[in-house]
C-alpha positions as semicolon CSV with decimal commas, in nm:
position;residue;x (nm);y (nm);z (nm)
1;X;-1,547;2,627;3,111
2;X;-1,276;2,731;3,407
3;X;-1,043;2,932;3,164
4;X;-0,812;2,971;3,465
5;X;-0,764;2,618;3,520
6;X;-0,669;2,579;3,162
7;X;-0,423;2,849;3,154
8;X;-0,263;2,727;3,489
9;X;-0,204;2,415;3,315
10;X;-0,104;2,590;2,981
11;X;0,135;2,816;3,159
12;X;0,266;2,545;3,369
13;X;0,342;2,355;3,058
14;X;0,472;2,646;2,851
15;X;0,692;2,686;3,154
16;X;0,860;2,387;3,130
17;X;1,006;2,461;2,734
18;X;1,166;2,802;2,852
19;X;1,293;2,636;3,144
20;X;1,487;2,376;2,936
21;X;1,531;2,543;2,582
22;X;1,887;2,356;2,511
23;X;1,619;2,015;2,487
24;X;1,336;2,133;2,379
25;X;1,434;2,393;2,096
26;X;1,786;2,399;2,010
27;X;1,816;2,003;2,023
28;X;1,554;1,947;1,771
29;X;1,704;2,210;1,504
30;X;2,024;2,136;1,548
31;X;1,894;1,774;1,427
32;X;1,673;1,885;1,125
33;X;1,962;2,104;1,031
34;X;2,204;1,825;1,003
35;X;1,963;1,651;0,804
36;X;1,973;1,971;0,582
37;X;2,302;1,949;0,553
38;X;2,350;1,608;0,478
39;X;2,030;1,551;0,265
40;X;1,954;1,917;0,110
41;X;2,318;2,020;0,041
42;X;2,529;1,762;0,024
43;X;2,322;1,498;-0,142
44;X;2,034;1,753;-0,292
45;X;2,325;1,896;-0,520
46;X;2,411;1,574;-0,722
47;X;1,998;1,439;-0,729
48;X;1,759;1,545;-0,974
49;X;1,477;1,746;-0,961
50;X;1,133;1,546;-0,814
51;X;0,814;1,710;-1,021
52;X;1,003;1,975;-1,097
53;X;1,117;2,104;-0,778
54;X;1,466;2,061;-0,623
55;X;1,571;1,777;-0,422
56;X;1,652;1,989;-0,099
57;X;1,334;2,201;-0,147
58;X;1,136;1,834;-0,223
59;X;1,199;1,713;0,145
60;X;1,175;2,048;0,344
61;X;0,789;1,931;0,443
62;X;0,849;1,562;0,547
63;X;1,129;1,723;0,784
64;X;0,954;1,944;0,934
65;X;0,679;1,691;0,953
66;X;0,930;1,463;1,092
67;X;1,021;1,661;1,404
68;X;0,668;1,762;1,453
69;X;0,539;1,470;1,513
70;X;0,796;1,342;1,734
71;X;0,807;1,654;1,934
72;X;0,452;1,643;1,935
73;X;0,400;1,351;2,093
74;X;0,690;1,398;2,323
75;X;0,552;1,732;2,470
76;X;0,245;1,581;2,526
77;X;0,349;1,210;2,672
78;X;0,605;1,337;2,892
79;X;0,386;1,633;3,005
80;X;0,129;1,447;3,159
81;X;0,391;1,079;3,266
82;X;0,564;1,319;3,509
83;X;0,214;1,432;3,692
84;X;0,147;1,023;3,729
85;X;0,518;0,933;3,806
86;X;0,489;1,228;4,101
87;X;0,159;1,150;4,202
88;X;0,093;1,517;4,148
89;X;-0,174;1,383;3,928
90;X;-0,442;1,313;4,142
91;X;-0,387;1,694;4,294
92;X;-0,494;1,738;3,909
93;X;-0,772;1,511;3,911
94;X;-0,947;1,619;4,225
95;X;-0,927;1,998;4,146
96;X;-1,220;2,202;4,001
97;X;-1,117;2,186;3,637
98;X;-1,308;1,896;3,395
99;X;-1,097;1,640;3,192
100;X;-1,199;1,816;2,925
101;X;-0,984;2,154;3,040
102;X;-0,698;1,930;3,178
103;X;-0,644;1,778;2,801
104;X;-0,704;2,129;2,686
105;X;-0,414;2,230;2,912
106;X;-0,176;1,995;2,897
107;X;-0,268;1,890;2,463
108;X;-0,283;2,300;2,411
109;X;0,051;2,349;2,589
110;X;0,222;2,042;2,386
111;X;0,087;2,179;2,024
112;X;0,181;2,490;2,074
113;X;0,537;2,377;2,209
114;X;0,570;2,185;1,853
115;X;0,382;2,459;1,633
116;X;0,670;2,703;1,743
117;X;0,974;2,461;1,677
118;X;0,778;2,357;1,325
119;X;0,755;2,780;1,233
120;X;1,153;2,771;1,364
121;X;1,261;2,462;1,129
122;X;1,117;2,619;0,874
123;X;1,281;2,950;0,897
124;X;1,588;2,762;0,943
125;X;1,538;2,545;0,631
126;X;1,563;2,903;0,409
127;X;1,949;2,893;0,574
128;X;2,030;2,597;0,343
129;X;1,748;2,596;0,053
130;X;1,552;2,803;-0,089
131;X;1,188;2,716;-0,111
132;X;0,828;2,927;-0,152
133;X;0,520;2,837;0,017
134;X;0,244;2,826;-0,263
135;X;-0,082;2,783;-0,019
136;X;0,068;2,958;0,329
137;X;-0,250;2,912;0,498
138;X;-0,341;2,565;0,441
139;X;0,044;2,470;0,565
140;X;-0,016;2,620;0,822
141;X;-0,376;2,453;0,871
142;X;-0,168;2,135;0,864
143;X;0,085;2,239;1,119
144;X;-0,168;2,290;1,382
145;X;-0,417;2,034;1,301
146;X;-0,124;1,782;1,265
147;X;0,045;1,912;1,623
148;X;-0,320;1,837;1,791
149;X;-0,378;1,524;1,627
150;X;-0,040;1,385;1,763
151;X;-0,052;1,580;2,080
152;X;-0,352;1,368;2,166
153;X;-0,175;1,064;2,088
154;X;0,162;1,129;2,299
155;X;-0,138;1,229;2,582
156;X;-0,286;0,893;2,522
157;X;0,081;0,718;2,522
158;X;0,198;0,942;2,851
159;X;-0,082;0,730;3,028
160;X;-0,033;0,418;2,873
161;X;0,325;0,381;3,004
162;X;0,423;0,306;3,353
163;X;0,804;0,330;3,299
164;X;1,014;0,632;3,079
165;X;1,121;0,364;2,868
166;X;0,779;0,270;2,737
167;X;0,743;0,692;2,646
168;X;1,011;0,604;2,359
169;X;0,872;0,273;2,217
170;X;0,611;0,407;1,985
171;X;0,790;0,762;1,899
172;X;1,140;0,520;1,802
173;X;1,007;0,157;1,735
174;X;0,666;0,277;1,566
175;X;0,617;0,672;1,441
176;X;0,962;0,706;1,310
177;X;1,006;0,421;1,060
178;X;0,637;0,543;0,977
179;X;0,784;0,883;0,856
180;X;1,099;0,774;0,699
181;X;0,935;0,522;0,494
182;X;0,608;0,781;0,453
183;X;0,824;1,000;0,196
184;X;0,990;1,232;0,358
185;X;1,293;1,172;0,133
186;X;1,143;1,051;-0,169
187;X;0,768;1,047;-0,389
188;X;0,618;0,698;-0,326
189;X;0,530;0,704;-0,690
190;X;0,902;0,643;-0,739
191;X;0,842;0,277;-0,580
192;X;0,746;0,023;-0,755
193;X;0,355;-0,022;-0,784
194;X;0,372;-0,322;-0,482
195;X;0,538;-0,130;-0,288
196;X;0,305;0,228;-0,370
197;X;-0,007;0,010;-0,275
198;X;0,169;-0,130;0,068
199;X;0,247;0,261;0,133
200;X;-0,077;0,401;0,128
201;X;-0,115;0,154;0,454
202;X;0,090;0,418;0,630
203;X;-0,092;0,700;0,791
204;X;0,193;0,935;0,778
205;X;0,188;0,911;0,395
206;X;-0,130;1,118;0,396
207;X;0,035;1,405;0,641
208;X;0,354;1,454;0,470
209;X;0,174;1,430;0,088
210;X;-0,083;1,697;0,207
211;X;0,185;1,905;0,374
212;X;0,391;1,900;0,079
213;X;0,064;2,012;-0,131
214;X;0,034;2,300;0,092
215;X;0,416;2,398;0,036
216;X;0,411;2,274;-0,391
217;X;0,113;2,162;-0,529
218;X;0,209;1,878;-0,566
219;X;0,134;1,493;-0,374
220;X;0,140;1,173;-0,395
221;X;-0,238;1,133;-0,273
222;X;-0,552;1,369;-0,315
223;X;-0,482;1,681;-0,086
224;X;-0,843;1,607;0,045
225;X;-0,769;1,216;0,132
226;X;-0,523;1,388;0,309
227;X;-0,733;1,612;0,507
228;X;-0,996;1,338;0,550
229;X;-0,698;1,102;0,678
230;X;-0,606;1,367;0,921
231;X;-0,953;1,404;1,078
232;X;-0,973;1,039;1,099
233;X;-0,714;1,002;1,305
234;X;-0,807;1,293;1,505
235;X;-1,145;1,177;1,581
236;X;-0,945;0,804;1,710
237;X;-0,731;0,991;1,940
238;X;-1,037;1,236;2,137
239;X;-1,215;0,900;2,149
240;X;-0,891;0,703;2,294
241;X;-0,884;1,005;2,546
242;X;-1,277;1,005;2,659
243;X;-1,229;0,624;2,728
244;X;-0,923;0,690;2,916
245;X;-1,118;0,949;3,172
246;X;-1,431;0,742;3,143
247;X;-1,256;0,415;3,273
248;X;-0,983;0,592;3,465
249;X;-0,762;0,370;3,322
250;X;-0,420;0,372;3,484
251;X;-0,522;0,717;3,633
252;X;-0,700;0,596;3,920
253;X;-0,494;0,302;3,999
């Protein structure tokens, strides 16, 4: 394993946030915090309580989830678009480092980039509503495990598209109905039972339900259909990325 190739990468990466906090930190908050605003205070004050817990406290995880994995997959898609869109990238490809350490890199640098703005919503969130955390570790098991997971698929969509346009398809066409409609702002159980079946098609369902677990005790599926869910999709994306370096699809071209 060349650990120093990795951490050039990394530190490259980790680089770019402090270089251009205003987008990558203080944009993202400001947003979730509006949302608080809007949803927690505002609107949280005249809704009832959701299995017993308030309505502002009730959508704290599916926010947070919300700008996780949109940052998540930003980091990482726009990370490793600007290397191609350069043509730094083949300075990347033909340097002593493996494709596993330059997904290391460039995946580490992205998840930790979105891990840190996740751990910063949340301190935010106790600004407008106060909330406990009744299994700290496994929310934070989900934080990381969630920023990987969708780190690997903004790596996967940074090579996929050939123009900065295509970077925002899936995050604003695909991944963010996906979380509004996943319960972020409501239980699917308050659906009617069509509709409750028709959710459980929706991945991001299973990430907000378990991350809500973590915060609660509560969710709409089993926390370990969750987990399993998770893992599942996981597994997709490190596949997705071997084929990529395997074929050298649109890295080689």
């Amino acid at each position: 394993m060349n650990l120093h190739g990795v951490s050039a990468i990394y530190r490259f990466e980790m680089a770019r946030m402090r270089r251009t906090l205003m987008q990558s930190v203080a944009s993202p908050v400001i947003s979730t915090c509006l949302y608080f605003v809007v949803f927690g205070s505002a609107i949280g004050s005249r809704m009832g309580d959701i299995d017993n817990i308030s309505y502002g406290a009730y959508i704290i995880p599916g926010l947070v989830m919300l700008s996780l994995l949109m940052q998540s997959i930003s980091n990482a898609s726009f990370g490793i678009y600007m290397p191609k869109f350069s043509g730094t990238i083949y300075e990347v490809l033909s340097a002593p480092v493996s494709y596993v350490e330059v997904v290391l890199g460039y995946v580490g640098a992205a998840a930790t980039k979105s891990v840190i703005l996740g751990i910063i919503i949340l301190l935010t969130a106790k600004l407008f509503v106060n909330y406990d955390v009744l299994h700290p570790f496994w929310m934070f098991g989900f934080l990381v495990l969630t920023a990987i997971t969708f780190s690997l698929f903004g790596f996967i969509i940074g090579i996929w598209a050939d123009g900065f346009e295509k970077l925002q398809i899936v995050p604003l066409m695909i991944v963010t109905p996906l979380v509004f409609l996943g319960g972020t702002f409501y239980s699917i159980n308050m659906l009617p039972e069509i509709w409750q079946t028709i959710s459980l098609f929706n991945p991001v369902v299973y990430l907000i339900s378990g991350f809500r677990w973590a915060f609660y005790g509560v969710s709409d599926v089993h926390v370990g259909i969750s987990v399993a869910m998770t893992f599942f999709f996981l597994t997709a994306c490190m596949v997705g990325v071997w084929w990529i370096f395997k074929t050298g699809y649109r890295l080689r071209s």
